[in-house]
Residue frames relative to the residue before (quaternion, step in Angstrom):
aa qw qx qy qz dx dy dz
X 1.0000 0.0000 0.0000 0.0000 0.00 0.00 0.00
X 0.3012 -0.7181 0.5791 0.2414 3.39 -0.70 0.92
X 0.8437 -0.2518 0.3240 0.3460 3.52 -2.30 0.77
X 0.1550 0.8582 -0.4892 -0.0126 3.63 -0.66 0.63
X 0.4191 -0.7481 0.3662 0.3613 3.70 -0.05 0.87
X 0.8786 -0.2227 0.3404 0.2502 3.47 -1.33 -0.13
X 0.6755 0.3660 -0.0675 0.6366 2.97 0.82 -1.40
X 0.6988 0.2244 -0.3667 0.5717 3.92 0.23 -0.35
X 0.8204 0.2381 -0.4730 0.2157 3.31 -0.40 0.35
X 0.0465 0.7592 -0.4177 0.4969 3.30 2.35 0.60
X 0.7878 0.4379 -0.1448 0.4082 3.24 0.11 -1.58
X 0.8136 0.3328 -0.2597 0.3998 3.33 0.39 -1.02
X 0.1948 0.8396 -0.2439 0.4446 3.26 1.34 0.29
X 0.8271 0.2860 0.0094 0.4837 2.75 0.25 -2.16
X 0.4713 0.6427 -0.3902 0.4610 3.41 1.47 -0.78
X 0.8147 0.2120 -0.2761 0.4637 3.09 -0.08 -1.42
X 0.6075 0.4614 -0.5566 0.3290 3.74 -0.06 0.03
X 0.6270 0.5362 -0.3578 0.4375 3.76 1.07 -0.45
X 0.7617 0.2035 0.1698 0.5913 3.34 0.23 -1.88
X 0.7861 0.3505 -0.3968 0.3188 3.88 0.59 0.17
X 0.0666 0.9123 -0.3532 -0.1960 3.86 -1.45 -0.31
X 0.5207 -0.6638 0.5088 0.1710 3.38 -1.18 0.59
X 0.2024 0.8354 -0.4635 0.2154 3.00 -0.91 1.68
X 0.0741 -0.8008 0.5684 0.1738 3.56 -0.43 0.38
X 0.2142 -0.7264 0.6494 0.0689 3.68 -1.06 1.03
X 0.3172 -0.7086 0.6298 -0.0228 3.49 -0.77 0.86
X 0.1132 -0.7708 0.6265 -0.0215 3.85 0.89 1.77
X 0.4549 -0.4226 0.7387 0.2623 3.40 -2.16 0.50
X 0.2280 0.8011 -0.5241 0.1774 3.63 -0.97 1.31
X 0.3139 -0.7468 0.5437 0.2192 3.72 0.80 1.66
X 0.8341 0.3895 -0.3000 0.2500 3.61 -0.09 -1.06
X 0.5732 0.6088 -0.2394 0.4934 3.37 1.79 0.40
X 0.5171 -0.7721 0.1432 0.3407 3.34 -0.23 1.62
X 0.7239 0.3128 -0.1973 0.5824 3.50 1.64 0.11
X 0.4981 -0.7104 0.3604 0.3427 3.16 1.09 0.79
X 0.7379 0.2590 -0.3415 0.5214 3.58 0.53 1.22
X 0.3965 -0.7113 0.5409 0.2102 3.64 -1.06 1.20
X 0.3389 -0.6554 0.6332 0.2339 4.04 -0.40 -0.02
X 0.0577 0.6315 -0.7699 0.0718 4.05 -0.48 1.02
X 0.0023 -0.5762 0.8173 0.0081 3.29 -1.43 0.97
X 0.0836 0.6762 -0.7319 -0.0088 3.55 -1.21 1.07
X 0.2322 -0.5420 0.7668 0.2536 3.40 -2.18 -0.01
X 0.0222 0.8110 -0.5823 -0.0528 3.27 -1.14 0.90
X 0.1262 -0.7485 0.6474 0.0685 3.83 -1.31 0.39
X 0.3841 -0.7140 0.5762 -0.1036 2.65 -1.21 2.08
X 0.0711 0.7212 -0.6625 0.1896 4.06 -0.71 1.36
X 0.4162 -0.6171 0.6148 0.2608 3.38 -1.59 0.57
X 0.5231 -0.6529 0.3978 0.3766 3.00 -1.25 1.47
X 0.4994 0.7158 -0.4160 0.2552 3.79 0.88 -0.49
X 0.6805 0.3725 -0.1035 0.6224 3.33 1.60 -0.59
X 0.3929 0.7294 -0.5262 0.1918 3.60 1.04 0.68
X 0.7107 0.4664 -0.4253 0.3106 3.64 0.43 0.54
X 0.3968 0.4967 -0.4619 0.6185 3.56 1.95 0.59
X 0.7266 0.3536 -0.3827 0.4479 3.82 0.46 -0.75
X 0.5248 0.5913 -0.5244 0.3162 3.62 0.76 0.11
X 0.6928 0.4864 -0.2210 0.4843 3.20 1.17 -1.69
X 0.3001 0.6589 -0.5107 0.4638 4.13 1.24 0.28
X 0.7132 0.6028 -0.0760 0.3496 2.85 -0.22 -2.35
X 0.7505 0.3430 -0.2327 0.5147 3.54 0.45 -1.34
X 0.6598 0.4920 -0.3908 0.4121 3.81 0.61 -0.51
X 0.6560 0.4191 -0.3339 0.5315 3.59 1.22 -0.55
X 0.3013 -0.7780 0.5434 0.0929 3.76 0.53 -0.62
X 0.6933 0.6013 -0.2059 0.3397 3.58 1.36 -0.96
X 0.7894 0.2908 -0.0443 0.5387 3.82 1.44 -0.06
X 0.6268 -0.5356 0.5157 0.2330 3.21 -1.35 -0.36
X 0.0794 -0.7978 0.5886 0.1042 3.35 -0.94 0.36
X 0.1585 -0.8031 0.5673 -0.0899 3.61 -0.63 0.76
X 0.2883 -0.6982 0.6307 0.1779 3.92 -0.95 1.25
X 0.0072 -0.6851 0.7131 0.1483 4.08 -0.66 0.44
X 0.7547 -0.5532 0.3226 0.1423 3.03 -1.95 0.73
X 0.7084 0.3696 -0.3107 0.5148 3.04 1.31 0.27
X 0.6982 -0.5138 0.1954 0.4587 3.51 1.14 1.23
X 0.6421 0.4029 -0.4594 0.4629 3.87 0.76 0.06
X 0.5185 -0.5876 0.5940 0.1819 2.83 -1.89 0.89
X 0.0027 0.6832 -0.7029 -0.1980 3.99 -0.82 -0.18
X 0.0499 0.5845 -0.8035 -0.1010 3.43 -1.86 0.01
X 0.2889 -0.7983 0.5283 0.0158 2.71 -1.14 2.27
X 0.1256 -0.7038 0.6798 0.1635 4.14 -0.79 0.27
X 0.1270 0.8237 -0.5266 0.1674 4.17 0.34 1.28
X 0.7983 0.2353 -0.4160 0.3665 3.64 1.07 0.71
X 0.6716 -0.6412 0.1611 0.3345 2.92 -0.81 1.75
X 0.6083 0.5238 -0.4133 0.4298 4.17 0.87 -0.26
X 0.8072 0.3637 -0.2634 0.3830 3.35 0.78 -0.78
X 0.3026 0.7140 -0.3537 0.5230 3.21 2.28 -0.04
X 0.5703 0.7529 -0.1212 0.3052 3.36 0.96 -1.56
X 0.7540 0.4026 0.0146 0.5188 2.89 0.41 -2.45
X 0.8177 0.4024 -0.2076 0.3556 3.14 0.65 -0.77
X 0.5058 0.6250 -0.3366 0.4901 3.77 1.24 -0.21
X 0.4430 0.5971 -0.3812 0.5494 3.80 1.63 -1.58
X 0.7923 0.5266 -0.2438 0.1885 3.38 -0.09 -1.84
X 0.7683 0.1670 -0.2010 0.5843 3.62 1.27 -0.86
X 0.2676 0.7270 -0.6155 0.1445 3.60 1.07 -0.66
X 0.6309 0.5081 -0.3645 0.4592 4.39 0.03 -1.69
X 0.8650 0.1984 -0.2068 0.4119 3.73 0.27 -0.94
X 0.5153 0.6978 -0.4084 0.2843 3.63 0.55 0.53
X 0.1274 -0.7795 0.6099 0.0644 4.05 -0.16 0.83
X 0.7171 0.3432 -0.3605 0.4879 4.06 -0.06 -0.18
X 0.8840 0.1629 -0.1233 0.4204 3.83 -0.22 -1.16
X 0.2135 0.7117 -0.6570 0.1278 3.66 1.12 0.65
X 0.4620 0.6595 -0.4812 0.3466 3.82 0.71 -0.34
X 0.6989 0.5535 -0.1047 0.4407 2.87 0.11 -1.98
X 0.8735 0.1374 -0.2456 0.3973 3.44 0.30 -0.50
X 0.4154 0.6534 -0.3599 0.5206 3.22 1.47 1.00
X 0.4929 0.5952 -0.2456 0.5852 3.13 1.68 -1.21
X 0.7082 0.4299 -0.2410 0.5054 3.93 0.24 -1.60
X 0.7177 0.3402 -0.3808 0.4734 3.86 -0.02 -1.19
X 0.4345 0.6301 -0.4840 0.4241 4.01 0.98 -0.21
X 0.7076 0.6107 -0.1990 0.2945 2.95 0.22 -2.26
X 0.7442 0.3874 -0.1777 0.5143 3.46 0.40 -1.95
X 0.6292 0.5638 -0.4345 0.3122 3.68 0.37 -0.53
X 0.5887 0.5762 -0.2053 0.5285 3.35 1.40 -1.53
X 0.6446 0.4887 -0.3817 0.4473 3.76 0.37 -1.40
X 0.7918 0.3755 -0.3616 0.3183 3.60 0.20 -0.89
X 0.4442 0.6881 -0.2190 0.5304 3.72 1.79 -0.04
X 0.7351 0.3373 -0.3669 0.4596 3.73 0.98 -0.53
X 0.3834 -0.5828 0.7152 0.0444 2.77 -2.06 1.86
X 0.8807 0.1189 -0.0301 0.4575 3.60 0.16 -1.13
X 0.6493 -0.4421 0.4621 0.4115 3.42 -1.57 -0.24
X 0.6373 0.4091 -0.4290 0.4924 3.72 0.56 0.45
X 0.5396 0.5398 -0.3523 0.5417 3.30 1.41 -0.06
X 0.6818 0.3936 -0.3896 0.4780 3.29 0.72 -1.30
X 0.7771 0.4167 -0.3195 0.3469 3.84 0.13 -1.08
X 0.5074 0.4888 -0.4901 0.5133 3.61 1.06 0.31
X 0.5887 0.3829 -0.4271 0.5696 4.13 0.83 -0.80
X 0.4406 0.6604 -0.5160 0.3217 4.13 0.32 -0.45
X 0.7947 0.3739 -0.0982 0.4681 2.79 0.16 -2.44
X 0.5351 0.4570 -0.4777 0.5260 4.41 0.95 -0.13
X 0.6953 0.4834 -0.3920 0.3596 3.69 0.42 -0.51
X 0.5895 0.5751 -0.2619 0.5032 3.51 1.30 -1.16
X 0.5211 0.5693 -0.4351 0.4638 3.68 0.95 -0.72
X 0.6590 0.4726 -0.4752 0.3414 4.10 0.44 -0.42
X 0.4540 0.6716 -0.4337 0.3934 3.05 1.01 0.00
X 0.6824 0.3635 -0.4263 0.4696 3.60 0.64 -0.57
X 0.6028 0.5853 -0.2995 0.4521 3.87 1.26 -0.98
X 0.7978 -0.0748 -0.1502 0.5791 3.99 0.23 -0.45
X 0.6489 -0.4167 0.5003 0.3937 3.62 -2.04 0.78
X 0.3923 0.6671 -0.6307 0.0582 3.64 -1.63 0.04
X 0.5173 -0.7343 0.3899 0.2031 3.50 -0.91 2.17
X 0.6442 0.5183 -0.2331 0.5119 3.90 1.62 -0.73
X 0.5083 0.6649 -0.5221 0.1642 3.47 0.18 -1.01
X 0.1198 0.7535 -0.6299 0.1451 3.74 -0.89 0.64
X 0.6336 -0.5767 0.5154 0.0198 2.58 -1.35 2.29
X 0.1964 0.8589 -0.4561 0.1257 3.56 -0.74 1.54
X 0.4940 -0.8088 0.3189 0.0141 3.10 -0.74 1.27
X 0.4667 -0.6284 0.5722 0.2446 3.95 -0.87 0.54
X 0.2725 -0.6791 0.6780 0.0696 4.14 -0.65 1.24
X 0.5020 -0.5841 0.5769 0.2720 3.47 -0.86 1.68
């Protein structure tokens, strides 16, 4: 991501507190040493009707993907955890809704890189489950470690 002033990242800020989010998903993954992968993503949510302002977004961040879903919204995904990182530092000062959330995440990743054992891992589990009280979601399901 290139040097951004004040004012753009002011902005992105506001984006993501309007139209953006912070999450960690907790995938079912045998080939993971606790049977579960940790995805932490930030996402931002535009009508495709406006897909050539959300391009010029996208390009100022540099840090993801963008994708058209079938029901006319655009996303731009930020799914690895450095540029997740870099980029939370960057607006964290100007954010007023999800200052949680991205306390909750810079928590999360700090802790993830800390787990030795499975009482570690199911203590970073039960910090992930905690977004649940921080964003709305009709699926979310509470998930456990198999002795």
């Amino acid at each position: 991501m290139r040097k951004l002033s004040s004012i753009q990242k002011a902005y992105l800020a506001g984006f993501l507190d309007g139209d953006g989010s912070i999450y960690v998903r907790l995938k079912p993954n045998p080939t993971y040493k606790f049977g579960f992968q940790v995805a932490p993503y930030v996402i931002f949510f535009q009508s495709a009707k406006d897909e050539k302002n959300f391009q010029k977004l996208c390009s100022i961040l540099g840090l993801g993907y963008m994708r058209k879903r079938n029901d006319g919204i655009l996303e731009y995904t930020i799914g690895r955890a450095e540029a997740i990182a870099e980029f939370l530092s960057l607006v964290k000062p100007y954010v007023i809704l999800k200052k949680k959330q991205i306390d909750l995440m810079q928590k999360i990743m700090c802790m993830k890189s800390l787990v030795k054992n499975k009482k570690d891992f199911e203590a970073l589990m039960k910090l992930i489950d905690s977004f649940r009280e921080l964003n709305y979601s009709k699926k979310r399901i509470k998930r456990t470690l198999t002795p």
